[in-house]
C-alpha positions in Angstrom: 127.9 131.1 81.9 125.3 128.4 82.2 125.6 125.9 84.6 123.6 122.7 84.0 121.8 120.0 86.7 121.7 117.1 87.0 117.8 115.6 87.3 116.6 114.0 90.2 116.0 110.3 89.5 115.7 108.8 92.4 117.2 108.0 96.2 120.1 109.5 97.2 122.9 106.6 97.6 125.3 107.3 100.7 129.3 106.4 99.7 129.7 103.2 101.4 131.2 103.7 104.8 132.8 100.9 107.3 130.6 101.7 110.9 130.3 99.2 113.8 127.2 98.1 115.4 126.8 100.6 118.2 127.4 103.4 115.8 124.5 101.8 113.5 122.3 101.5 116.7 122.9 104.8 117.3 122.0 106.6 114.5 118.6 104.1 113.6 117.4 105.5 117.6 117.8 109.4 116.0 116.3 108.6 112.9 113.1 106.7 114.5 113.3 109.5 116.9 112.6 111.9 114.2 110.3 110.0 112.3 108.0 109.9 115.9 107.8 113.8 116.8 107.6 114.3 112.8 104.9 111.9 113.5 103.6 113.0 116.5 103.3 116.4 114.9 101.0 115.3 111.7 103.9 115.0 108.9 102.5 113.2 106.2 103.9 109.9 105.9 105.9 110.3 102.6 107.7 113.8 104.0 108.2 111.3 107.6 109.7 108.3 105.0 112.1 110.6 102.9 113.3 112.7 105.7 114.2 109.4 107.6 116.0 107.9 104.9 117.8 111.0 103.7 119.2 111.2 107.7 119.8 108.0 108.1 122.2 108.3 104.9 123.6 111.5 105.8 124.7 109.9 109.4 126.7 107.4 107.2 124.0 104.1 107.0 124.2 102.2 103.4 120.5 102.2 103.5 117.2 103.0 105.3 114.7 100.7 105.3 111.5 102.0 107.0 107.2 101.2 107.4 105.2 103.6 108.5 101.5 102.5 110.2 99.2 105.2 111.4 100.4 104.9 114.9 103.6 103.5 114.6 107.0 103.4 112.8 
């Protein structure tokens, strides 16, 4: 039986969750924590960008929002 897929066409979109602000602190110190040893490490910038976003949404933010300078996030 063939199964078919879906395309990838864009961002992934997170199901809207209800988090307080401490909770939204939290989890935008991992992600930026991330993105710095990823950076620190020589990712490139776009792997730094989507793996930030695509954690950030997985910890339950509606969106991730992120600029990344060569020495700085």
């Amino acid at each position: 039986m063939l199964r078919s897929f879906r395309k990838y066409t864009g961002p992934v979109q997170a199901p809207v969750r209800n988090i307080d602000l401490e909770q939204q602190t939290r989890i935008c110190r991992v992600v930026v924590l991330a993105g710095r040893i990823m950076q620190q490490h020589g990712a490139e910038s776009k792997l730094i960008e989507e793996t930030s976003v695509r954690l950030g949404l997985a910890l339950g933010l509606d969106s991730v929002e992120l600029a990344i300078t060569a020495n700085a996030l």
